[in-house]
N, C-alpha and C positions, 0 to 999 in steps of 0.2 A: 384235557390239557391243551393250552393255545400251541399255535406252533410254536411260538419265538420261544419256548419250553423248551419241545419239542427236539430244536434243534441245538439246544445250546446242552442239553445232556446227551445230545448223538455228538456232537464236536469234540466234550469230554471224554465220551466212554471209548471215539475214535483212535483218540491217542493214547488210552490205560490200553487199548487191545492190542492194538498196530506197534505201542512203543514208539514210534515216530514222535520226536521234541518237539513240531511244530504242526498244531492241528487249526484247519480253519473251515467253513463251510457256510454256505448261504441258499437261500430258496429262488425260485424266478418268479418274476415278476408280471405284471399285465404288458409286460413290453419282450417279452420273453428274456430275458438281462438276469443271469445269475448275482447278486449282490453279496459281498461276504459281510454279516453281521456278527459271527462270533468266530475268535481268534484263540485259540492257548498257547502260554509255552513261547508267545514269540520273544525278541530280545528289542527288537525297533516298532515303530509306528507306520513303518513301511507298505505293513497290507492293508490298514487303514484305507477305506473308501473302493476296495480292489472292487467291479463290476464288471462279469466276462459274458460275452457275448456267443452265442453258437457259433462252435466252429473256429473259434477265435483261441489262440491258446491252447497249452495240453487240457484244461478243465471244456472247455469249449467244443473239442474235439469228442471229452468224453461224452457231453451232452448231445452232440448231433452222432456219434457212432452206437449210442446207449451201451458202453461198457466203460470197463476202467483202462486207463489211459497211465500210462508212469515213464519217465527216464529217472536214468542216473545218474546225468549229468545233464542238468536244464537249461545252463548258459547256453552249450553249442548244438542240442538239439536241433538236427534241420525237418525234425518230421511233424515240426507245428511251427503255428506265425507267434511273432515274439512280443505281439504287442503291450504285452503285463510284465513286461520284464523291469523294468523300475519298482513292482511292488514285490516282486519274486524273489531277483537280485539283489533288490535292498534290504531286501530280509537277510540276506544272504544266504538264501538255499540253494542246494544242490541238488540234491535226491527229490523230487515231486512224484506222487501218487494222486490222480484225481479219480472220485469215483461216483459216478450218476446218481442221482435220486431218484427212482422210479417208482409211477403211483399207475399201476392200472397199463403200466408196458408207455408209459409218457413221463419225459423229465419234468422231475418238481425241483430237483435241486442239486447241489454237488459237495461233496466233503470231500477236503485236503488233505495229505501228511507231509511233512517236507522234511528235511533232515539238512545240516549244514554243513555237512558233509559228504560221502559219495557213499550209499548203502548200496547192496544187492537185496533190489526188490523182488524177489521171490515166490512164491505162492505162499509162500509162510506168509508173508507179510502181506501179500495179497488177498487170503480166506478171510481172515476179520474186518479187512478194511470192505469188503463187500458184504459180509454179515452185517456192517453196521447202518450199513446205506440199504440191507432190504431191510433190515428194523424199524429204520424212519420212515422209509417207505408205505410198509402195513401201517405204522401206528398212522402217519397222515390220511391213510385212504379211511382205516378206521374212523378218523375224527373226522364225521362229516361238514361239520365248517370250517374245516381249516382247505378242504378243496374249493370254498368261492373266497375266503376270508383273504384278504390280500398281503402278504409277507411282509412284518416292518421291515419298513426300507428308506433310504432317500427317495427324494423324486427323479421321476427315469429322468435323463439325457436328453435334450432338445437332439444331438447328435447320435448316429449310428455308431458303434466302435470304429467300422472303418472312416468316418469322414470326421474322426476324433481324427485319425492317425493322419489321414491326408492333410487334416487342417493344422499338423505338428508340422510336417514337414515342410509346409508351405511357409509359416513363420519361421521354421530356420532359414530357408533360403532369404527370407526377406531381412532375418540377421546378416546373413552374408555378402547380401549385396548393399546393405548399409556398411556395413566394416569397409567397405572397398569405393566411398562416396566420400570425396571435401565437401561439396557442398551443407554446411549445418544446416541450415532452412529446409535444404531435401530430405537428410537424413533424419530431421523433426518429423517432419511429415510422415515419415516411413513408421517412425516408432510411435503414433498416435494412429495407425493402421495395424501396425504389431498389440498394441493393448488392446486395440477391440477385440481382435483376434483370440487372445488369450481371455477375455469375460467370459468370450463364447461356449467355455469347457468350463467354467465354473458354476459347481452345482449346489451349491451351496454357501452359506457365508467364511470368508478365508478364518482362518484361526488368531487365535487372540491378539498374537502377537507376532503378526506381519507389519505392526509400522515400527517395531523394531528392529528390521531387517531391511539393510539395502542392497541389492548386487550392483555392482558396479558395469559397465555396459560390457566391457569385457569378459566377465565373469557368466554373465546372462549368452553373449554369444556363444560362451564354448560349453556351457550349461547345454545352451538350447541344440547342437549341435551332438550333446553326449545323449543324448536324450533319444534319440535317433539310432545312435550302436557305432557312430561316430569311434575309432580309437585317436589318441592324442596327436597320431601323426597324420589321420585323415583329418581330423580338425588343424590343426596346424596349415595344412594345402589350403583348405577350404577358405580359413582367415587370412592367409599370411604372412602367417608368425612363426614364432620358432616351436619347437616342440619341446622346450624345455621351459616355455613360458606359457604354452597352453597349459602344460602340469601345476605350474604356478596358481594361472587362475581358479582352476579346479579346486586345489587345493584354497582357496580363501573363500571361494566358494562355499565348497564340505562343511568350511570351519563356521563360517558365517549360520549356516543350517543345521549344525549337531550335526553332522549326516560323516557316517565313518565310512561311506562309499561313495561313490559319482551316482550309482544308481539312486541308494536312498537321497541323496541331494535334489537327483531329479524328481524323486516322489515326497519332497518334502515342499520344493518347489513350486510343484503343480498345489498340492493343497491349502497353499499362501495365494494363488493366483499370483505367482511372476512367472509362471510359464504353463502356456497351455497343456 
C-alpha cells in the first residue's frame, strides 16, 4: 500500500479511536517540512496547505521532542511559537493533540486531533492517539518503498517557516508606514515592494477565484496586521484609527473571504496571494 493510503486510513481511524471531530496529519518531506494532506471532520478550508516545520508549533514541537505534545487551550498557549495559528484558529480549534510518526526511532510524520472546544486530554485520549501513530509507523517501515518514495506533497518553500514569519512581519510594517505617508507616488512605490513580497510565499497557483475578490487598502492593512496576533486596539495604534473602525474593516474583510473569523480571513487570504 502507497503511503498516501497509508495515511489517509491512519487520519481516519485516528479520529473513530481518539473521538476527536477534527482529525488531520501529514508525512515529511525531503526538506524535513511536515505537510498536512489529509483532513476529516473539519468545518472551514482553514488547514488547507498547513506545512509545520520542526520545532515550529505544538506539531513541531512534537517532531523535534519525538513524543506527543497537546494543550487545551491552543490560542494562549505560551509553551510553543504560534506560527500556524491562522490555520489552527481558523478552524477554530481549541483542544490540539499532535502526535510523531516514528519509523526506526526517526520522524516520518505527525497526526492531529483538535476539538472546537476545550477537552481534557487525558491518557484516555492519549493511548490511541499514539496506538495510531505506532501503527503507521510499522506499516511505513514495513513498506519498504515508501522509506525513499517521496510523500505527495506540494513543492517545498523557497522560504524557511521562520523567514516566512519575518517576511510577514516585515510587510506589515511596511503597511504601516504607508498608512502614515501623503505622498501617493511614495506610498505606490511602497505597495509595488509589498506585492513582491507577498509572491514570495506563494506556492503555488492562487485559487480560482481571486480576481473576484478585492480588499480595499484598509482592509489589507488591518488584515496584514491581524495576521500577526495584532488585537484590534493594537492595530488601531499601530494605523491610527479608531478601534471601532478597525473592527469595521475586519469585518468587510471576513465578509469579502467567507472567512467567519479574522484568523480564517487571514488564512483565506494568504491562499489568494493578497497577503504573504
Amino acid at each position: 500500500m502507497d503511503t498516501s493510503r497509508l495515511l489517509t486510513r491512519a487520519v481516519t481511524e485516528f479520529a473513530r479511536r481518539t473521538h476527536f471531530p477534527v482529525a488531520f496529519g501529514g508525512l515529511l518531506d525531503g526538506s524535513g517540512v511536515a505537510r498536512v494532506t489529509n483532513i476529516v471532520g473539519n468545518r472551514t478550508t482553514a488547514l488547507r496547505g498547513l506545512a509545520v516545520a520542526p520545532d515550529r508549533g505544538l506539531g513541531g514541537r512534537a517532531l523535534t521532542e519525538l513524543r506527543p505534545r497537546m494543550t487545551g487551550d491552543y490560542g494562549s498557549a505560551r509553551q510553543i511559537t504560534h506560527d500556524y495559528d491562522p490555520y489552527v484558529l481558523g478552524e477554530g480549534i481549541g483542544t490540539l493533540i499532535a502526535v510523531p510518526v516514528l519509523v526506526d526511532g526517526r520522524p516520518r510524520g505527525i497526526l492531529y486531533g483538535g476539538t472546537w472546544g476545550v477537552w481534557n486530554v487525558g491518557g484516555v485520549t492519549a493511548a490511541p492517539a499514539v496506538q495510531v501513530a505506532e501503527d503507521l509507523g510499522r506499516e511505513l517501515s514495513r513498506n519498504a518503498s515508501a522509506l525513499l518514495e517521496a510523500p505527495p506533497a506540494a513543492p517545498s518553500p523557497a522560504l524557511s517557516a521562520r523567514a516566512t514569519e519575518e517576511l510577514r512581519e516585515s510587510y506589515a510594517e511596511l503597511r504601516t508606514i504607508a498608512a502614515s505617508i501623503d505622498d501617493d507616488a511614495l506610498r505606490e512605490r511602497i505597495a509595488r515592494v509589498e506585492q513582491r513580497l507577498a509572491a514570495l510565499t506563494v506556492a503555488e497557483e492562487p485559487v480560482a477565484d481571486t480576481a473576484g475578490i478585492r480588499l480595499s487598502r484598509r482592509e489589507t492593512d488591518v488584515l496584514a496586521c491581524a495576521a500577526l496576533g495584532s488585537t484590534n486596539g493594537q492595530i488601531a495604534d499601530q494605523l491610527g484609527l479608531r478601534e471601532g473602525t478597525v473592527k469595521a474593516y475586519l469585518g468587510t474583510a471576513m465578509s469579502k473571504l467567507d472567512a467567519s473569523t479574522r484568523h480564517a480571513a487571514v488564512a483565506a487570504a494568504r491562499r489568494r496571494g493578497l497577503l504573504p
